[in-house]
N, C-alpha and C positions, 0 to 999 in steps of 0.2 A: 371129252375128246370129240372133236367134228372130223368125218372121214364122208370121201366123197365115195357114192356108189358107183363100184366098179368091180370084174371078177375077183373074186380074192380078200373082197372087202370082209367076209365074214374070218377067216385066218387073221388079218388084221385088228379085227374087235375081240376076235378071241385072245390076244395079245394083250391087247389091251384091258380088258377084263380082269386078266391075270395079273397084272401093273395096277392090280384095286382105284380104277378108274370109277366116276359115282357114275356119271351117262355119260352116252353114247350118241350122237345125234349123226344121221345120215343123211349128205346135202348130196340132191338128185342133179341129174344134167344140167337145169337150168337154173342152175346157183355158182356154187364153186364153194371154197373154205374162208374165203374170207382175206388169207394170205396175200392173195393176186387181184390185183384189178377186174372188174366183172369182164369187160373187154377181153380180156385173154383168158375167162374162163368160162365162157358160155358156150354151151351145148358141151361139157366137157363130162364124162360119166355116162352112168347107165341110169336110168328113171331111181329114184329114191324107192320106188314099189321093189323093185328085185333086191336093192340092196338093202332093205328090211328083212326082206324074208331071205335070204342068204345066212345074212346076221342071226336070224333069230334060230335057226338051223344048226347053223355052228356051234351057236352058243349051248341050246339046248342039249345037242351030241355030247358036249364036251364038257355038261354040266356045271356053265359058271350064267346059266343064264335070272339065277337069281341075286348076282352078285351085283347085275348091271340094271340102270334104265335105258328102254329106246328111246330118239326122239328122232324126227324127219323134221324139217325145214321146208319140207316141199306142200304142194296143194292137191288136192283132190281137184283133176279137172275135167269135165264133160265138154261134150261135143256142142253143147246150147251156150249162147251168145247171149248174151243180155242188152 
């Protein structure tokens, strides 16, 4: 299941989790779901970093987080230019 990071997203995956879903994959602002044309979904969410750790939060709490895998779609990016 792809969910984009945004507050709440972790409620969401825990849902999901419980729906014995295999992963989980978290697409940060600068992506989208796929659903929608990139056009009308860029800059949309919260960075993929928070909505990992949100996720992994919840899941943890609520003890389904062995049930699921994570995954981001997103980049590690630094301030260096190449």
């Amino acid at each position: 299941m792809k969910l984009v990071s945004e507050v709440g997203v972790g409620t969401v995956a825990a849902g999901v989790a419980k729906g014995r879903a295999d992963v989980i994959l978290i697409s940060g602002g600068d992506g989208g779901t796929g659903a929608a044309p990139l056009s009308s979904v860029h800059h949309v969410g919260a960075p993929w970093e928070l909505g990992l750790a949100e996720t992994q939060q919840t899941l943890v709490l609520n003890g389904l987080r062995s049930r699921v895998r994570l995954q981001t779609d997103g980049q590690l990016k630094t301030g260096v230019t190449w």
